[in-house]
N, C-alpha and C positions, 0 to 999 in steps of 0.2 A: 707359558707365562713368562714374563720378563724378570728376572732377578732384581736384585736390589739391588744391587753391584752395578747393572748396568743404568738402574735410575739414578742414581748419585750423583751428584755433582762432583764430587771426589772423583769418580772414574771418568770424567770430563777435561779436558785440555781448557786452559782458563780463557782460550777463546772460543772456544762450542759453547760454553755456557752464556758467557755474556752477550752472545747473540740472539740465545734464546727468545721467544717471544715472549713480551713482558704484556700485565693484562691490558695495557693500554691499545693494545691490538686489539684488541677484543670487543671494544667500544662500537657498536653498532652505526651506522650511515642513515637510519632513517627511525624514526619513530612509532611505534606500533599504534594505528589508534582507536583500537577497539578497549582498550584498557578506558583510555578517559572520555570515551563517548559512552561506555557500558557506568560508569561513574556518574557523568552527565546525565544520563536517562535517570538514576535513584534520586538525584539531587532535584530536581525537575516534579517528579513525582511526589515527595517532600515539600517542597515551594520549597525551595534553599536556594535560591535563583543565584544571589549573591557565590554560594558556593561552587555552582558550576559554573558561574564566569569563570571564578579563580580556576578548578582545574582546565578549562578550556582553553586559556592564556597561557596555562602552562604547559599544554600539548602545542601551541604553536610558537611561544617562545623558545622550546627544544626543537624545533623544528628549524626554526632561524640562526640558532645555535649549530645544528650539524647542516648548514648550505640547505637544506629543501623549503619547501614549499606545503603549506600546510594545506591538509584534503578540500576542499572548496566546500561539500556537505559540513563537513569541521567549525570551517568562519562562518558559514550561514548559521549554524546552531548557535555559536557563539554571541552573533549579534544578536538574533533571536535572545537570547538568554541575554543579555543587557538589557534589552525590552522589558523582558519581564524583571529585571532586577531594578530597573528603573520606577517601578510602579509599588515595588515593597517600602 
């Protein structure tokens, strides 16, 4: 087990510390999209058509936000789901 002693920043040289990675490292490279397709499906199911646009826009809007390209099965849903939001 690691002491406290040696987690501390106290026991740190104040440039080891300020090196450390901060959470901004930690920020992921691509977007997961089983979150807002499994969302999509309830919304859908519902008639909340309107609803799953929204989250669907915003899986591909975080996607143009971290440089990728959003799943291709993704924007088809999406349109598809304009379709039907068009019709509410």
């Amino acid at each position: 087990m690691i002491s406290d002693e040696l987690l501390s920043r106290d026991s740190l040289e104040h440039d080891e510390w300020t090196i450390t990675p901060k959470p901004e490292h930690l920020v992921p490279d691509s977007i997961a999209p089983a979150y807002y397709r499994d969302l999509a499906i309830v919304y859908r199911k519902d008639d909340r058509h309107q609803d799953e646009v929204e989250v669907l826009e915003r899986y591909v809007d975080a996607c143009r936000e971290l440089g990728n390209e959003a799943q291709e099965k993704m924007v088809s849903r999406l349109d598809r789901a304009r379709e039907l939001a068009g019709g509410d």
